[in-house]
Wavefront OBJ file of the C-alpha trace (Angstrom):
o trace
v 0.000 0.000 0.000
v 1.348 3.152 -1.220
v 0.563 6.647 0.337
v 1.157 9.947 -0.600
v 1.789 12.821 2.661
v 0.628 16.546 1.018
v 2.452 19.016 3.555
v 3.067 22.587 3.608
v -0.533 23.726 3.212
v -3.235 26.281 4.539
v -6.192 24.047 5.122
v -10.237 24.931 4.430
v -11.477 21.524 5.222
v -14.837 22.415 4.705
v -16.070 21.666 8.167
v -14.843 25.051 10.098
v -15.026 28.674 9.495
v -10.976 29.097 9.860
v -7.652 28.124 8.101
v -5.346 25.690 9.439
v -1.782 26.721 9.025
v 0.997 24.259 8.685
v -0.930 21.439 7.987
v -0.810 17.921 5.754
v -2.687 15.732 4.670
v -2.240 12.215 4.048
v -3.710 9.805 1.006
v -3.864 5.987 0.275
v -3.154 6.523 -3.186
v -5.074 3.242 -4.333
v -8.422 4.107 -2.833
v -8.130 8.112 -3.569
v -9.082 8.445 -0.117
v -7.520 10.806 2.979
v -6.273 8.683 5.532
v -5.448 11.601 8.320
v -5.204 15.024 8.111
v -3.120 17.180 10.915
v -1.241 20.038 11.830
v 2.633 20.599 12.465
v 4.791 18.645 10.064
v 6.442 17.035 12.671
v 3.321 15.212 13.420
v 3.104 14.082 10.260
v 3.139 9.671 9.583
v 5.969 8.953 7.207
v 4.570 8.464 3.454
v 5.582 6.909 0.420
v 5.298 10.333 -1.742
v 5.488 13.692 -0.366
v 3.973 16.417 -2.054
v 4.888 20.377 -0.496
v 2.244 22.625 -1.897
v 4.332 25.561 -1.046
v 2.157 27.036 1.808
v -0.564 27.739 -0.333
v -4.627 27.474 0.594
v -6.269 23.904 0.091
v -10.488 23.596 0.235
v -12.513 20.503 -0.860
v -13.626 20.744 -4.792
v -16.211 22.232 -5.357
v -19.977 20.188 -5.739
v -22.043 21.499 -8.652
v -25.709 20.140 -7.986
v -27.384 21.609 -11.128
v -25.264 21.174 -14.736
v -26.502 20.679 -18.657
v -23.488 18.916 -20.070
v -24.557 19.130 -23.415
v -25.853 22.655 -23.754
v -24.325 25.015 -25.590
v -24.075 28.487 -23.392
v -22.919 30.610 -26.823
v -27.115 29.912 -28.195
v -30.173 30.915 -26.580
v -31.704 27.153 -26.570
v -28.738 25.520 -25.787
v -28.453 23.977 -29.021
v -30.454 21.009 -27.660
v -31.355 20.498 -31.731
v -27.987 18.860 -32.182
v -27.377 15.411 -33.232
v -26.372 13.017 -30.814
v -22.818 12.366 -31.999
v -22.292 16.575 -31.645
v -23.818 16.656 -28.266
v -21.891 13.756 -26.708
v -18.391 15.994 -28.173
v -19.440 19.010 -26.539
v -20.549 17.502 -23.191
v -16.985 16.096 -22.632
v -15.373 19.204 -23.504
v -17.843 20.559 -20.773
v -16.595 18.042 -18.448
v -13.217 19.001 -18.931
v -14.089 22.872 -18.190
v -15.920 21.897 -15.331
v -13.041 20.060 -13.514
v -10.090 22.292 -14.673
v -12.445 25.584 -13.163
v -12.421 23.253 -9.823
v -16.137 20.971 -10.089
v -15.000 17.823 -8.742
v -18.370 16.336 -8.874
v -21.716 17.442 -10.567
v -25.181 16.589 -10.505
v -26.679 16.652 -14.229
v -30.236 18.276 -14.425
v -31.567 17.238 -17.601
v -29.617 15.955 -20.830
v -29.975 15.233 -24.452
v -30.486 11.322 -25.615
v -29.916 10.513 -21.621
v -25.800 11.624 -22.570
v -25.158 12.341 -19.213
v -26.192 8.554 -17.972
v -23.322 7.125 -20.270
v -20.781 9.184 -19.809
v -21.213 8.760 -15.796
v -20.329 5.023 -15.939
v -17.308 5.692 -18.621
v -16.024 8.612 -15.926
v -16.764 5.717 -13.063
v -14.753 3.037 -15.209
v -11.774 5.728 -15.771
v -12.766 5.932 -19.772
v -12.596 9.436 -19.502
v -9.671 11.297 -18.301
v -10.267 15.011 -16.614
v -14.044 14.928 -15.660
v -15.946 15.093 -12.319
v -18.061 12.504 -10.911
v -21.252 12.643 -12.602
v -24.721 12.080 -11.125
v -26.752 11.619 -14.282
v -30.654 12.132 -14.344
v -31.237 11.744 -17.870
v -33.880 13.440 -19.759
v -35.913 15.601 -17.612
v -39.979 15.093 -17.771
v -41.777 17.650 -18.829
v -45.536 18.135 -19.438
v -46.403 18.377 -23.536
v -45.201 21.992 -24.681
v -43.688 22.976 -21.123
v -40.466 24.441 -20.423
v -38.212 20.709 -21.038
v -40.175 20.470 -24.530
v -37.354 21.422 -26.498
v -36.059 19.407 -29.393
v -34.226 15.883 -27.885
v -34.446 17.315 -24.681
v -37.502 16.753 -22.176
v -39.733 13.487 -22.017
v -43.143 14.759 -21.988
v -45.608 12.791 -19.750
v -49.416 14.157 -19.743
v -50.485 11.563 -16.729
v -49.275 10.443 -13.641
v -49.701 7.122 -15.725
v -47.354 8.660 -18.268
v -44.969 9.616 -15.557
v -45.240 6.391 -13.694
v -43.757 4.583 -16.651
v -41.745 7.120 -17.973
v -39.935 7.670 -14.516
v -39.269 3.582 -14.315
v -37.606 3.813 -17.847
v -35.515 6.335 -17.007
v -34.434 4.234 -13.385
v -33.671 1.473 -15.291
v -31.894 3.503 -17.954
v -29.185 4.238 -14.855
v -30.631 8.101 -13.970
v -29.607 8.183 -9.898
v -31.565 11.357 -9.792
v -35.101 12.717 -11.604
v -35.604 15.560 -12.691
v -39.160 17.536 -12.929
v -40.342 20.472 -15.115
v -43.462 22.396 -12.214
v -43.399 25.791 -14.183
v -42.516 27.746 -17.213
v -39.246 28.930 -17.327
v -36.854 31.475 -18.849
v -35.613 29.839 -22.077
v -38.620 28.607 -23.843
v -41.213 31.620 -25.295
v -44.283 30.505 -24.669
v -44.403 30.361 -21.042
v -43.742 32.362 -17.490
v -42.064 31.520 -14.393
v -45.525 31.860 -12.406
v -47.418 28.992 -15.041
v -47.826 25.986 -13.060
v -46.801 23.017 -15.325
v -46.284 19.303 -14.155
v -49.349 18.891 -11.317
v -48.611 18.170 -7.808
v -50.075 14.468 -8.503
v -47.923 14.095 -11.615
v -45.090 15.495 -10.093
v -45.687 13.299 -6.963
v -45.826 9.713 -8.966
v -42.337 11.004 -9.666
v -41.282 11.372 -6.011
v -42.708 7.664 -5.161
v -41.064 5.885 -7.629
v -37.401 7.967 -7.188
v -37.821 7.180 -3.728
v -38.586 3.676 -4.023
v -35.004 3.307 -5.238
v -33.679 5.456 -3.365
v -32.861 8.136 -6.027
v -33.594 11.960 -5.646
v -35.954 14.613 -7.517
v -35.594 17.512 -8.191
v -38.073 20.121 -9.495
v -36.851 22.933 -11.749
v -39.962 25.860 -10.094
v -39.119 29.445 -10.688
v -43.004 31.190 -9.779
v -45.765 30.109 -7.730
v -47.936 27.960 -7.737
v -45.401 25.509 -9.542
v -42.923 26.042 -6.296
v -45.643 24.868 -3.785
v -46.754 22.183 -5.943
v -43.073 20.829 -6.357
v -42.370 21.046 -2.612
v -46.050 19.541 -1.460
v -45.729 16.614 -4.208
v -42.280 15.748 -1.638
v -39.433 16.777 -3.915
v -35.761 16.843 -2.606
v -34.861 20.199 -4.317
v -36.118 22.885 -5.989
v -34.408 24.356 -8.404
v -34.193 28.054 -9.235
v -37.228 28.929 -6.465
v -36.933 32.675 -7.762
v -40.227 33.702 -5.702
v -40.031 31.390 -2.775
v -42.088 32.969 -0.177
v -42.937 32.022 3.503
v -45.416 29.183 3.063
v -43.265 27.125 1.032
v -39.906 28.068 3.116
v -42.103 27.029 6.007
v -43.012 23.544 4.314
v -39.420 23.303 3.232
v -38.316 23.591 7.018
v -40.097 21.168 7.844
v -39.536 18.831 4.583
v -36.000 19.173 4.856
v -36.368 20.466 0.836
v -32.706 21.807 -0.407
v -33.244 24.934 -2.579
v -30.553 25.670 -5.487
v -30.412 29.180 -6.659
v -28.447 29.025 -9.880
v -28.332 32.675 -9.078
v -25.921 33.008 -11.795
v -28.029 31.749 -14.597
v -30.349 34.655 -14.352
v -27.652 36.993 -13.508
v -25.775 36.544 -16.740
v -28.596 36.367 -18.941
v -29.645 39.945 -17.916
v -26.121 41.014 -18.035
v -24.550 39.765 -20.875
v -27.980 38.735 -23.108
v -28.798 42.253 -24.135
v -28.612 42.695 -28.556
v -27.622 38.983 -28.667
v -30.596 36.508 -27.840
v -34.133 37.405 -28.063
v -35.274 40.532 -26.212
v -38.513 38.342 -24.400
v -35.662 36.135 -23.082
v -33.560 38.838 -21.754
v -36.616 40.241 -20.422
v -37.590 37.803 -17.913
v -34.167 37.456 -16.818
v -34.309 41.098 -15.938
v -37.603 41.238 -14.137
v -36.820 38.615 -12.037
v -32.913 38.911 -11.286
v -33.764 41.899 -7.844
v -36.350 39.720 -6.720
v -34.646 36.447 -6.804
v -31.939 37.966 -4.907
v -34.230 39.293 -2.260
v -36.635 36.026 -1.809
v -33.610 33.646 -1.746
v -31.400 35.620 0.948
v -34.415 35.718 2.850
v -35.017 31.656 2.690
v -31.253 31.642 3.504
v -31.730 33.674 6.682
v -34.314 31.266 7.436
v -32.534 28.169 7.847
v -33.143 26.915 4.038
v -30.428 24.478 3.109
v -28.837 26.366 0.133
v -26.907 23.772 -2.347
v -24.742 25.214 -4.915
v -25.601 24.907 -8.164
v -25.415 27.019 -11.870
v -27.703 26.152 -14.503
v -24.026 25.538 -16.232
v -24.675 25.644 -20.244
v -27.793 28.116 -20.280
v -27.285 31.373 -22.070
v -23.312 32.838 -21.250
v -23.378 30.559 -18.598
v -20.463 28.708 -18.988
v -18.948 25.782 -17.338
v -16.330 27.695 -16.106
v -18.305 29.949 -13.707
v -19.284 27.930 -10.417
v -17.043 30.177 -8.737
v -18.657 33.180 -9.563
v -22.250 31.362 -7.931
v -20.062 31.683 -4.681
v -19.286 35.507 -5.403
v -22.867 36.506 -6.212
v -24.094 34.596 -2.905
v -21.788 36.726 -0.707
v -22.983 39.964 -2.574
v -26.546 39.148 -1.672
v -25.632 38.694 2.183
v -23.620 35.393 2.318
v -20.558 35.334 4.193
v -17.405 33.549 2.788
v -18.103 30.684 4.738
v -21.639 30.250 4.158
v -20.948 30.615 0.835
v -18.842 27.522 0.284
v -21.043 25.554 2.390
v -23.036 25.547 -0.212
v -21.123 22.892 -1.883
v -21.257 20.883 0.893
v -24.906 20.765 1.063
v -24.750 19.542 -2.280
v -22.966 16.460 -1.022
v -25.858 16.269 1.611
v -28.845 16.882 -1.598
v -27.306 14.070 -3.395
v -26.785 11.456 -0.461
v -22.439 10.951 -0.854
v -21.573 13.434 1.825
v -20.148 10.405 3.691
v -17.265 10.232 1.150
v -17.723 13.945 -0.279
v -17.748 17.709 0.238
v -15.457 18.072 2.998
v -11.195 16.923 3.945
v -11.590 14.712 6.745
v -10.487 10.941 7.004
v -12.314 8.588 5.041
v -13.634 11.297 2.249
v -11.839 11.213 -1.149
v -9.035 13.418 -1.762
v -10.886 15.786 -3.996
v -9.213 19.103 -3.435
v -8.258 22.849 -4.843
v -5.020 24.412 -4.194
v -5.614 28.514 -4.675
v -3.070 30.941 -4.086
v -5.340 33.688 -1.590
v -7.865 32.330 0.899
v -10.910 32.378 0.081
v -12.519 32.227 3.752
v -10.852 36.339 3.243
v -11.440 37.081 -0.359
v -14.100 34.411 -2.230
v -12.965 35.313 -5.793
v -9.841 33.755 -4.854
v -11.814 30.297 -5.663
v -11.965 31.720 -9.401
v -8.134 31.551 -10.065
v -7.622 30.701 -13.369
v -4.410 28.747 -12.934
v -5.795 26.343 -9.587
v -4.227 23.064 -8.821
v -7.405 20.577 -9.175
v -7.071 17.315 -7.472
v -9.356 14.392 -8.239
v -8.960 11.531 -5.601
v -5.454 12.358 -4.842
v -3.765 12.746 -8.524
v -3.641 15.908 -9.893
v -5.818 16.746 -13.333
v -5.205 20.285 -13.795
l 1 2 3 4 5 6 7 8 9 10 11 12 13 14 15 16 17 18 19 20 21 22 23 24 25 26 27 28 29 30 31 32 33 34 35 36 37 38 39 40 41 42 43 44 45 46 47 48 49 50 51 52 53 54 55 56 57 58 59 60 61 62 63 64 65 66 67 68 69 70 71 72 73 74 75 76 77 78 79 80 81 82 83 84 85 86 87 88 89 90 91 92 93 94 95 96 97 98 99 100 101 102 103 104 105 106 107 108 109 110 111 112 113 114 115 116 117 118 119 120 121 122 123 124 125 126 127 128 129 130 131 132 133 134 135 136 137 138 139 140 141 142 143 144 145 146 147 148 149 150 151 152 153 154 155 156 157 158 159 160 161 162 163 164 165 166 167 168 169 170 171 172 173 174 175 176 177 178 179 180 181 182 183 184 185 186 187 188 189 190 191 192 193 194 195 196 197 198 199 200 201 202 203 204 205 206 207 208 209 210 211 212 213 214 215 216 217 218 219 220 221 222 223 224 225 226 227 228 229 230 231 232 233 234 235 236 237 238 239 240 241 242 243 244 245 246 247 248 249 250 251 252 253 254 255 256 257 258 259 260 261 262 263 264 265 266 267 268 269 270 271 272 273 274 275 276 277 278 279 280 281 282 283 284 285 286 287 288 289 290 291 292 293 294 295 296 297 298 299 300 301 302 303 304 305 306 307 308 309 310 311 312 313 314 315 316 317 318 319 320 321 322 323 324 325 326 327 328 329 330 331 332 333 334 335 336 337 338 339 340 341 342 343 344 345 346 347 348 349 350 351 352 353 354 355 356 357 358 359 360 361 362 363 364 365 366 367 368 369 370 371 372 373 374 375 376 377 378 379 380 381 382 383 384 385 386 387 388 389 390 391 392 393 394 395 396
C-alpha cells in the first residue's frame, strides 16, 4: 500500500469557518481516499510520496448540484437540436471545463439522448480522463409543450400514468436522480415563471417511484404555484425557487427540501444577453434577477439548506463559472463561509456526503489548491491557474 503525505498547506477543510496553518494531509493513493489530516509537520506519519504545496490554501472541490453537459451556453436554446454524436463531443469538452475551473463532482439536471447517464459510468470506469463525478438524471420530464419540450431534450408525460412509466424507464436507464419540469421557465417563449406546469399528482408519482429506489428529484420551479406544488408533491430540491415565499420556506423547514439558486443563470442572462438573444428572453431574466436575490437571501436567513448549483450551459453561462455562484451569494448577504457551504450541502442533496464535500479521514481526496484564501477574499476560488485534485492525482 502506497501513500502519498501533502504538507506545507493552509487548510479549508470544509467543516470550520478558519484556516489551518501548517498542515498535511495524508492519502492511500489506491483508494483516492484521505487517511489523516493534521497540523505541524512534525506530526506528520511517514509516506511513500510527499507532495509540499508551497504554503498555499487547500479547500474541498467544489460540488455542482445543477449542470446541462450538453448545452451550448454561446445559443439561446442551448443547441439542444444537435445530433447526438455533436452533443456527446461538446458535453466532454464541458466536463473538462468543469473540472479544470475546480467541479469535482456534478449533478446533471436534464440531458440530451440521456448523454449524461453514459458518460457517468465511462467517468466511473476511468474511460474518460479530466471529468468530475457525474450524477446523471437523464432526460428531464416535462408536461407536452412545457419548459423541457425542447427538441431531444424533455420526455413529456401528460399523466401520472405517463410519468409512472416514464420515470421507471428512465431508473432502469441508470438516472440516480429525476428531474421535474413544475413551471414555465426562462428559455422557452411561450411560457412564465408563475405557469404551473407538471401537477402536484404528476409530479408526486415522480417522487414515489425515485424514492422507491432510493434516487432523488428535483423540481426545476421558478413562480408560484409551480414552487408549492413541487415542494407539497415531496421533492428533494427545488431548483431556481426565484419567488419562494414564507409558506413554502415554512413547508421546506419542515420537509428538509434543499433549494438551489443558480443565481448566476439569471444573472448573466440579464447582463450579458442584451442585442444577442431574443429581447422576451432577456426580459424575464431582468424582471426577475432583484427579486430572486431578495426572496432567496431571505429563505437563507431562514434556515433553508442552500446547495450550490449554476444552470451551467444556459445562455453565457459557462462551465467555467461555479465560482462566480459563490461571489454573487456573498454579494446578496452570504458570508465567505456560508458561501462555500453551499457545496457541501450539495454532497448532503445528493446522499455521498459520507465520502464527499469536505477533507476529513475517510472522504476522497478531492481538493483545490488557490493561491489567496478564500474564507478572506471568495474570488480567490476563481483563479484561473488552480491546482485541481481528483482523488489524490492531480488533473489540472
Amino acid at each position: 500500500m502506497t501513500q502519498t503525505l501533502f504538507s506545507k498547506l493552509k487548510l479549508f477543510d470544509g467543516c470550520n469557518d478558519a484556516i489551518q496553518d501548517d498542515s498535511w494531509i495524508l492519502v492511500d493513493d489506491q483508494t483516492g481516499k484521505i487517511v489523516t489530516v493534521g497540523q505541524d509537520i512534525n506530526t506528520a506519519p511517514t509516506a511513500t510520496n510527499q507532495v509540499s504545496l508551497n504554503n498555499q490554501y487547500v479547500m474541498p472541490g467544489l460540488i455542482n448540484a445543477h449542470t446541462h453537459m450538453v448545452m451550448d451556453p454561446l445559443t439561446s436554446d442551448g443547441a439542444t437540436g444537435d445530433n447526438v454524436v455533436a452533443a456527446t463531443v461538446r458535453a466532454v469538452q464541458n466536463l473538462h471545463t468543469l473540472l479544470k475551473s475546480g467541479v469535482t463532482y456534478i449533478r446533471e439536471c436534464g440531458s440530451s439522448y440521456d448523454i449524461d447517464i453514459v458518460l457517468a459510468q465511462l467517468v466511473a470506469e476511468n474511460k474518460i480522463n479530466n471529468a468530475p463525478d457525474i450524477m446523471p438524471s437523464g432526460r428531464p420530464f416535462s408536461m407536452t409543450g412545457g419548459h423541457g419540450d425542447m427538441p431531444n431534450f424533455g420526455h413529456l408525460v401528460d399523466s401520472p400514468d405517463e410519468m409512472r412509466k416514464a420515470v421507471r424507464q428512465g431508473l432502469k436507464k441508470g438516472a440516480q436522480s429525476i428531474k421535474v419540469m413544475a413551471t414555465g421557465g426562462v428559455m422557452t417563449p411561450n411560457d412564465f415563471m408563475d405557469d404551473p406546469q407538471l401537477s402536484e399528482t404528476e409530479i408526486n408519482v415522480a417522487v414515489t417511484e425515485a424514492h422507491h429506489k432510493n434516487r432523488i428529484v428535483a423540481a426545476h420551479a421558478e413562480g408560484n404555484p409551480g414552487i408549492l406544488n413541487a415542494i407539497k408533491a415531496g421533492v428533494d430540491s427545488i431548483e431556481h425557487g426565484f419567488y419562494v415565499n414564507d409558506e413554502e420556506i415554512d413547508l421546506m423547514l419542515k420537509q428538509n427540501t434543499f433549494l438551489t439558486p443558480t443565481i448566476v443563470a439569471d444573472w448573466a442572462i440579464a447582463n450579458y444577453g442584451p442585442g444577442k438573444i431574443p429581447d422576451w428572453e432577456v426580459a424575464k431574466a431582468q424582471a426577475a434577477l432583484d427579486d430572486l436575490k431578495r426572496n432567496i437571501y431571505h429563505a437563507h436567513q431562514r434556515g433553508v439548506a442552500i446547495t450550490l448549483g449554476t444552470d451551467a450551459g444556459t445562455p453565457f453561462n459557462t462551465f467555467a463559472m461555479t465560482a462566480v455562484e459563490l461571489q454573487l451569494l456573498v454579494e446578496l448577504g452570504f458570508s465567505n463561509f456560508e458561501a462555500l457551504q453551499t457545496s457541501q450541502n450539495s454532497a448532503k442533496l445528493m446522499q455521498i456526503a459520507d465520502e464527499y464535500g469536505t477533507l476529513e479521514s475517510g472522504k476522497y481526496a478531492d481538493f483545490l489548491v488557490i493561491g489567496r484564501n478564500p474564507l478572506q477574499d471568495i474570488t480567490a476560488v476563481q483563479q484561473n491557474d488552480k491546482k485541481v485534485f481528483k482523488k489524490g492525482q492531480q488533473m489540472y
